[in-house]
TORZA-92927 format. One record per residue (C-alpha): x, y, z; residue number from 1; chain; residue in one letter. Coordinates in nm, 2 decimals, always signed. Each point is the difference from the previous one (the first is absolute). Example, Ala and Ser with C-alpha at 12.3 -4.5 7.8 and 13.67 -1.06 7.14 Angstrom:
2
<pt><xx>+1.23</xx><yy>-0.45</yy><zz>+0.78</zz><nr>1</nr><kette>A</kette><rest>A</rest></pt>
<pt><xx>+0.14</xx><yy>+0.34</yy><zz>-0.07</zz><nr>2</nr><kette>A</kette><rest>S</rest></pt>
***
This chain:
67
<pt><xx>+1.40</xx><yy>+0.72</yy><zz>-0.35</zz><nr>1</nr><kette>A</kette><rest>X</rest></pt>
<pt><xx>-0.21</xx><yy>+0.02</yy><zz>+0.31</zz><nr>2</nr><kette>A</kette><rest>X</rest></pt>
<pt><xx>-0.25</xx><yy>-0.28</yy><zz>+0.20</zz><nr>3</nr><kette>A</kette><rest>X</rest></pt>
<pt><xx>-0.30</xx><yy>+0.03</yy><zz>+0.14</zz><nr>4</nr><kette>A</kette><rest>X</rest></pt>
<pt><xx>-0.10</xx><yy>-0.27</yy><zz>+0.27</zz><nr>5</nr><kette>A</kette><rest>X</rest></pt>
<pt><xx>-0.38</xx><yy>-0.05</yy><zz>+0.09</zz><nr>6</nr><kette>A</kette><rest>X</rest></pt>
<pt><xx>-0.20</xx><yy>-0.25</yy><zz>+0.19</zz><nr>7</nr><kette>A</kette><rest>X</rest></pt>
<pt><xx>-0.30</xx><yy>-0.08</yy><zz>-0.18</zz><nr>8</nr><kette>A</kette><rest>X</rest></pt>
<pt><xx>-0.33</xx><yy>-0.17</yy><zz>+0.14</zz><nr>9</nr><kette>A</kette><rest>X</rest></pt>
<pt><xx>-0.17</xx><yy>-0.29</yy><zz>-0.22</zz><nr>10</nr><kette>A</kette><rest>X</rest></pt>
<pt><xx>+0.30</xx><yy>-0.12</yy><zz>-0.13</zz><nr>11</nr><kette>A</kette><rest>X</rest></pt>
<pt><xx>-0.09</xx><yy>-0.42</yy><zz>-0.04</zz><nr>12</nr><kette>A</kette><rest>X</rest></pt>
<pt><xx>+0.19</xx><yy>-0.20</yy><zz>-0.28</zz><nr>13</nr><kette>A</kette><rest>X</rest></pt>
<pt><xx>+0.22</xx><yy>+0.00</yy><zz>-0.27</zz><nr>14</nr><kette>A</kette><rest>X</rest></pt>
<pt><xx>-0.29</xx><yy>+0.14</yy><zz>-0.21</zz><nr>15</nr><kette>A</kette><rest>X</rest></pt>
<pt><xx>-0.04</xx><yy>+0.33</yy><zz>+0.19</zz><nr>16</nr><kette>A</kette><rest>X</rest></pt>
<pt><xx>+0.38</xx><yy>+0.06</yy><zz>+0.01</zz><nr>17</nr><kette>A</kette><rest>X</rest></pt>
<pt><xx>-0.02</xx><yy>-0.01</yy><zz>-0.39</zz><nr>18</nr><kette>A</kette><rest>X</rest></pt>
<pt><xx>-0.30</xx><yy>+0.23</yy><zz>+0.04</zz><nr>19</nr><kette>A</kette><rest>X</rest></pt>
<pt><xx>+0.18</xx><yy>+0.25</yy><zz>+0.16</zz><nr>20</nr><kette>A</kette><rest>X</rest></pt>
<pt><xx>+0.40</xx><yy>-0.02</yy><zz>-0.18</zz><nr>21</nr><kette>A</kette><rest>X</rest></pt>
<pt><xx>-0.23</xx><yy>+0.05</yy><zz>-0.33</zz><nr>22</nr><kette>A</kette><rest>X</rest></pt>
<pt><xx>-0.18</xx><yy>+0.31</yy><zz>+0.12</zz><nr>23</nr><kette>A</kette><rest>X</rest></pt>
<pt><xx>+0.31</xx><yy>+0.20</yy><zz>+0.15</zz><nr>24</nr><kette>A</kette><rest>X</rest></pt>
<pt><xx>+0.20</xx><yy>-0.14</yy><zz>-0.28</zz><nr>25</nr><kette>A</kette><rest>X</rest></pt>
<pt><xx>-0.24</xx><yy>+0.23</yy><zz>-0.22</zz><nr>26</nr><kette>A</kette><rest>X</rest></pt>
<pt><xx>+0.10</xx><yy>+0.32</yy><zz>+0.17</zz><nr>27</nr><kette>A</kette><rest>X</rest></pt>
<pt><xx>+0.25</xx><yy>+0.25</yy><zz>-0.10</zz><nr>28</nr><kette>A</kette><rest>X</rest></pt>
<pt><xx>+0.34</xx><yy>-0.08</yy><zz>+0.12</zz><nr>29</nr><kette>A</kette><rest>X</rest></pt>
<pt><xx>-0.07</xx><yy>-0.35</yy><zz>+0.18</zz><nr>30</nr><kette>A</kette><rest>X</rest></pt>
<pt><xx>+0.28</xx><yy>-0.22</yy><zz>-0.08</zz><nr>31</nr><kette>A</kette><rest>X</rest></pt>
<pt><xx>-0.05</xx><yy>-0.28</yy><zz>+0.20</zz><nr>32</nr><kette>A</kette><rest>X</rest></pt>
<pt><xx>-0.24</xx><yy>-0.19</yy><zz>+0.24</zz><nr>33</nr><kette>A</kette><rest>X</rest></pt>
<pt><xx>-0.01</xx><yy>-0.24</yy><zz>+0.29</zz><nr>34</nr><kette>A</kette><rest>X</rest></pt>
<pt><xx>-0.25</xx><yy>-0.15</yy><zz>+0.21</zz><nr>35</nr><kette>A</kette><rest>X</rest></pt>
<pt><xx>+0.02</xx><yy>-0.18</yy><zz>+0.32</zz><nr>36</nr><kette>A</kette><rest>X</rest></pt>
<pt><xx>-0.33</xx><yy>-0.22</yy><zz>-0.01</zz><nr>37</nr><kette>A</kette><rest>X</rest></pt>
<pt><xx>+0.03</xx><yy>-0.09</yy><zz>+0.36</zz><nr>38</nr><kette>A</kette><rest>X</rest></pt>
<pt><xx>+0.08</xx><yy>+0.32</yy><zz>+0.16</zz><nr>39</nr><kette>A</kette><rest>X</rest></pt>
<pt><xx>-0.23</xx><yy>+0.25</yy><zz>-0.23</zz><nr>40</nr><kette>A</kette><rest>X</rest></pt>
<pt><xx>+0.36</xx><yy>+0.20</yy><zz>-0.09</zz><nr>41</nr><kette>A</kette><rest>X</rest></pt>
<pt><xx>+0.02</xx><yy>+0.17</yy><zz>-0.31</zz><nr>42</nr><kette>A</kette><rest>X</rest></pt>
<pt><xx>+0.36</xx><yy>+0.16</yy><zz>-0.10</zz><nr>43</nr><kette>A</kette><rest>X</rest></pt>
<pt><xx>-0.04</xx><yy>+0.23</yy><zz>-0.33</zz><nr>44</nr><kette>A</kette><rest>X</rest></pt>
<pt><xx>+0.32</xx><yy>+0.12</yy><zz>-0.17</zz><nr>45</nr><kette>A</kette><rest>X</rest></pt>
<pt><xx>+0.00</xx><yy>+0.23</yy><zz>-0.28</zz><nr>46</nr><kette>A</kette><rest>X</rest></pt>
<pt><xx>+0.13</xx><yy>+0.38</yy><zz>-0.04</zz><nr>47</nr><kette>A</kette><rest>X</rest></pt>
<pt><xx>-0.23</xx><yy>+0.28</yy><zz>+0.11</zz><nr>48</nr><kette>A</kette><rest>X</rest></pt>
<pt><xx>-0.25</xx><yy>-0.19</yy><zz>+0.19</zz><nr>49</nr><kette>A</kette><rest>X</rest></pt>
<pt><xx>-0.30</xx><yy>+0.12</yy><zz>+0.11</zz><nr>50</nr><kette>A</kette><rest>X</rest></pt>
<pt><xx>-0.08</xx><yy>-0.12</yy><zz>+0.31</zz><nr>51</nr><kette>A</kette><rest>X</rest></pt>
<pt><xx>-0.35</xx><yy>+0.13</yy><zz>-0.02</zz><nr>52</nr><kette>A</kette><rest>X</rest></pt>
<pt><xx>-0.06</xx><yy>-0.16</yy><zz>-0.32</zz><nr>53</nr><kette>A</kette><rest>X</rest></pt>
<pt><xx>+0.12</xx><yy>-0.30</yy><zz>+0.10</zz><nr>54</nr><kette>A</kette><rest>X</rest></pt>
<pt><xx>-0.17</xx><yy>-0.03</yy><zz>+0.30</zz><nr>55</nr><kette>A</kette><rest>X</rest></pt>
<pt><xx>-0.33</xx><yy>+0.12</yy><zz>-0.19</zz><nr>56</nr><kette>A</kette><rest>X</rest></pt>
<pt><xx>+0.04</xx><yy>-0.28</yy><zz>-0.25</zz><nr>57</nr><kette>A</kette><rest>X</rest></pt>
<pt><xx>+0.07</xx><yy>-0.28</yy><zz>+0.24</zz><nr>58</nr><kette>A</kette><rest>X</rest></pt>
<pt><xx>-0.36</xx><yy>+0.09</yy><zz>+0.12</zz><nr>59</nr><kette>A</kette><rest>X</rest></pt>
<pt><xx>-0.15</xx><yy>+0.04</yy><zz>-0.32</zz><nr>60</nr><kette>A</kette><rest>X</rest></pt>
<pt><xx>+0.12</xx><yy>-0.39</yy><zz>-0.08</zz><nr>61</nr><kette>A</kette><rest>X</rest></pt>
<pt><xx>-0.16</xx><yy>-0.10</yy><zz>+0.34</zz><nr>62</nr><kette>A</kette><rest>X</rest></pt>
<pt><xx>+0.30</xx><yy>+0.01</yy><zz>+0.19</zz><nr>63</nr><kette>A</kette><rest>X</rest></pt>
<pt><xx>-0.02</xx><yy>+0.33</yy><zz>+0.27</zz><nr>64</nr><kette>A</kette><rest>X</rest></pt>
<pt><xx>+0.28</xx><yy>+0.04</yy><zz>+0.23</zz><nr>65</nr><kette>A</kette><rest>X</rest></pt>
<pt><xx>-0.02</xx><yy>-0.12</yy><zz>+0.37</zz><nr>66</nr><kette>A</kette><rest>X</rest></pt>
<pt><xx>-0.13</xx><yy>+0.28</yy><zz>+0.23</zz><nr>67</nr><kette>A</kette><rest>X</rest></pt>
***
């Protein structure tokens, strides 16, 4: 099992951390999600991530990472 760690922009309540953990959670091979509210962090864990494809569908939800 692998992780992927991201820092995401827009992230505001509870609400938008369930947003995202029920998006990745729809991709191939995520296991598990966590998100940090206060600090924008995102930490995927899954086998045979895809970092581009996760990072793509953070910012499809409305949730790009920080530049």
């Amino acid at each position: 099992m692998s992780t992927e760690i991201f820092e995401a922009q827009n992230i505001k309540c509870g609400g938008c951390a369930s947003n995202i953990e029920n998006g990745l959670k729809a991709l191939a091979g995520v296991n598990q999600v966590s998100v940090d509210v206060a600090s924008g962090r995102v930490e995927v864990s899954g086998d045979g991530l895809d970092r581009a494809q996760l990072a793509a569908k953070l910012a499809e939800l409305g949730y790009p990472g920080k530049d």
